[in-house]
Residue, then its C-alpha position, 0 to 999 in steps of 0.5 A: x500500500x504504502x508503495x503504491x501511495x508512493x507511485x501515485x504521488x510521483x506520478x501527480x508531481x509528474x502530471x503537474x509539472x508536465x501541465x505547468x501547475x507544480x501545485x500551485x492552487x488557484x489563488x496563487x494563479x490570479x493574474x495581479x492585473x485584469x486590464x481593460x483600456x478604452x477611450x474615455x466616453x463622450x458625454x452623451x455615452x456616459x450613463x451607459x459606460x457607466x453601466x457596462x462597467x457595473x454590469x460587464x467588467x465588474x462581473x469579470x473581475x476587472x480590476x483596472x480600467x485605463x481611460x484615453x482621455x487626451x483632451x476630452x476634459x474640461x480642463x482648467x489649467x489649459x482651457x484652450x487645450x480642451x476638445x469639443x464635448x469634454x467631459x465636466x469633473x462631474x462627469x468624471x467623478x460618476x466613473x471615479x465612484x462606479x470603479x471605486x464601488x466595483x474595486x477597479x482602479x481607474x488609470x487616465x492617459x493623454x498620450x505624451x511625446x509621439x502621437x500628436x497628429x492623426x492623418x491630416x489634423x493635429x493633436x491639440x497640443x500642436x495645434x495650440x502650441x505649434x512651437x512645440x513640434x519635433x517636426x515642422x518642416x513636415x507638413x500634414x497633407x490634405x488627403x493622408x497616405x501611407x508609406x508616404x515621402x516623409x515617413x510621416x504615421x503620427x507628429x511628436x512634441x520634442x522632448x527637449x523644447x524648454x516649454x512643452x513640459x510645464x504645459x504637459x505636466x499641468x494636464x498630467x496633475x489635473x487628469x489625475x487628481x480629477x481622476x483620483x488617480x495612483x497611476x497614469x498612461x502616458x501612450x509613447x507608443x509608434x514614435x516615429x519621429x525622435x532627434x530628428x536631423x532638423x530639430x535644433x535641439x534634438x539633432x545627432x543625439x542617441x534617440x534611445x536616450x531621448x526616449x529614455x530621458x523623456x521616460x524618466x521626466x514623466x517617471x520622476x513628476x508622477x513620482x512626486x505625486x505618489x503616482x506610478x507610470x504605465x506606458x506602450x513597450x513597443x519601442x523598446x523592442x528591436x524590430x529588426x532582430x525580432x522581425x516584429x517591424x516598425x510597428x510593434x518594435x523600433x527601427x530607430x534605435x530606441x529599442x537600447x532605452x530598455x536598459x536605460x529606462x527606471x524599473x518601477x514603470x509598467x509595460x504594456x505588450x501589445x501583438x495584435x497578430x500574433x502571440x509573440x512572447x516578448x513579455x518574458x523579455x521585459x520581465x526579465x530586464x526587471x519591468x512589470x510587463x502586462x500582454x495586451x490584445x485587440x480583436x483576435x479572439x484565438x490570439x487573445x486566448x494564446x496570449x492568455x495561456x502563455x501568461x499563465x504559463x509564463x508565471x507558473x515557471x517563473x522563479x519567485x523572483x521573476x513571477x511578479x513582473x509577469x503583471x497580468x492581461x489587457x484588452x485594448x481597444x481602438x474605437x470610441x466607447x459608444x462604438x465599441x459598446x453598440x458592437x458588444x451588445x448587438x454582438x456584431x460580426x466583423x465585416x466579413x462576417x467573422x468574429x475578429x471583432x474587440x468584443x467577441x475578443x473581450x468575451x473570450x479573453x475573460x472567459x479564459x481567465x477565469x476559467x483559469x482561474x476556476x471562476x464563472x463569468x456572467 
């Protein structure tokens, strides 16, 4: 009996290492972040977010909601940075409160340095402050088109003109306290245009200190604050090595910044296509990294299994960089929220669509983590 007891323990410790559980029980396998990243609401979709978040990620146990606010707040310290339709401090507090009752904490982003043009308009940054442009020699054309002569996706500020930070940092402290926020989104993702040649002050320099100067500017003032920094990974990825490209990864050098950047600022690791794995290696150059999905619901679930794989082989050193998973989604509120209660199709008719994704990410978590969805 008692060698058949023997057996039979060998053989559960085998199954659990071969299935990569090594007997951890289901508390120890919660993700420390379950992440849904949106734009903020326009007013007139306010009471029906509000709703989705009471009755749609409450239930799924999400329990971090990053809102792209950019400049869709009434904001006081810039009111002519102010979009049309912003939402009022009101406004905001509805969904400072339903986070709070629902244990969600509620992260702002106004995306900083790249991103500060979409097409043929200017972000409101540069259309208020043009000064501010890294590139104003490169004017936006009428009807956009990529690839394009001059490299143009998205304008960025320059990192290093003696003004955009006291304007930028103003919008920082204000979204934050209006949110009552512990940590901030600050984009920096598809930075393109970085110590260009014709910048006076930005040109010949190493543009991964650039980006890395840039990180530890916004890093140090949130920190004064008490408050955290959550950014994109994506140019802290070398494109060429890895074949992830321009988009995902850099091809201009920023990638070096990896090493150069402060450790306590939180990674978000998107691959939209495919289930690339670069989460391990910003866990291993000591960050929090967190893998971020869109609209590809078997990509989505891969993504899901590997983060659970990922922190069920860690060392105990390494597991908390392993941080958790993000659904991004790249439409307005109002948009996304009409195709996730229609549940429509995508144009083909399929389901590659970010709320048949967001279903599947979440059914998947918590399946793993053996809990029940709505």
């Amino acid at each position: 009996m008692n060698n058949f007891f023997k057996l039979c323990c060998t053989l559960l410790v085998i199954l659990a290492n071969v299935f990569g559980l090594k007997g951890q029980d289901t508390t120890s396998r919660q993700l420390p972040v379950r992440a849904f990243a949106i734009a903020a609401p326009s007013p007139n979709e306010l009471d029906r977010f509000v709703q989705f978040i009471d009755e749609e990620l409450a239930p799924r146990k999400v329990n971090v909601l990053i809102l792209r606010v950019e400049y869709g707040y009434e904001y006081e310290s810039h009111p002519e940075l102010r979009a049309d339709d912003p939402l009022t401090k009101g406004e905001v507090k509805q969904l400072v409160k339903v986070c709070r009752e629902n244990g969600i904490q509620i992260i702002p982003q106004v995306n900083l340095l790249g991103h500060q043009s979409w097409h043929g308009d200017l972000g409101k940054l540069l259309e208020v402050y043009p000064e501010f442009d890294e590139t104003p020699h490169v004017q936006l054309p009428e009807n956009y088109e990529w690839p394009n002569e001059d490299g143009l996706y998205c304008k960025s500020y320059c990192p290093l003109h003696p003004d955009v930070h006291a304007v930028v940092f103003d919008l920082v402290d204000e979204i934050c306290d209006a949110f009552e926020a512990e940590a901030f989104h600050a984009g920096m993702d598809e930075v393109f245009y970085i110590g260009d040649d014709q910048c006076p002050r930005c040109s010949g320099r190493d543009k991964a200190k650039l980006f890395a100067d840039e990180v530890w500017r916004i890093r140090n003032h949130l920190a004064d604050s008490g408050r955290e920094l959550w950014i994109w990974g994506d140019r802290l990825l070398d494109g060429k090595i890895t074949g992830l490209g321009m988009w995902e990864a850099s091809m201009n050098n920023t990638h070096r910044a990896i090493d150069m950047i402060p450790k306590d600022v939180v990674i978000g690791d998107w691959h939209y296509e495919r289930p690339d794995q670069s989460a391990v290696y910003f866990a291993m150059k000591g960050l929090r990294v967190l893998t971020c999905n869109w609209r590809k619901p078997k990509v989505s679930a891969q993504q899901v299994e590997d983060m659970y794989r990922f922190r069920d082989s860690a060392t105990e050193e390494m597991k908390p960089n392993f941080y958790g998973m993000m659904q991004t989604v790249w439409s307005s509120a109002g948009g996304f929220m009409e195709g996730f209660y229609a549940n429509k199709p995508d144009q083909e008719g399929g389901n590659e669509t970010a709320w048949h994704t967001f279903r599947v990410m979440f059914d998947r978590v918590n399946e793993l983590e053996g809990q029940t969805n709505p």
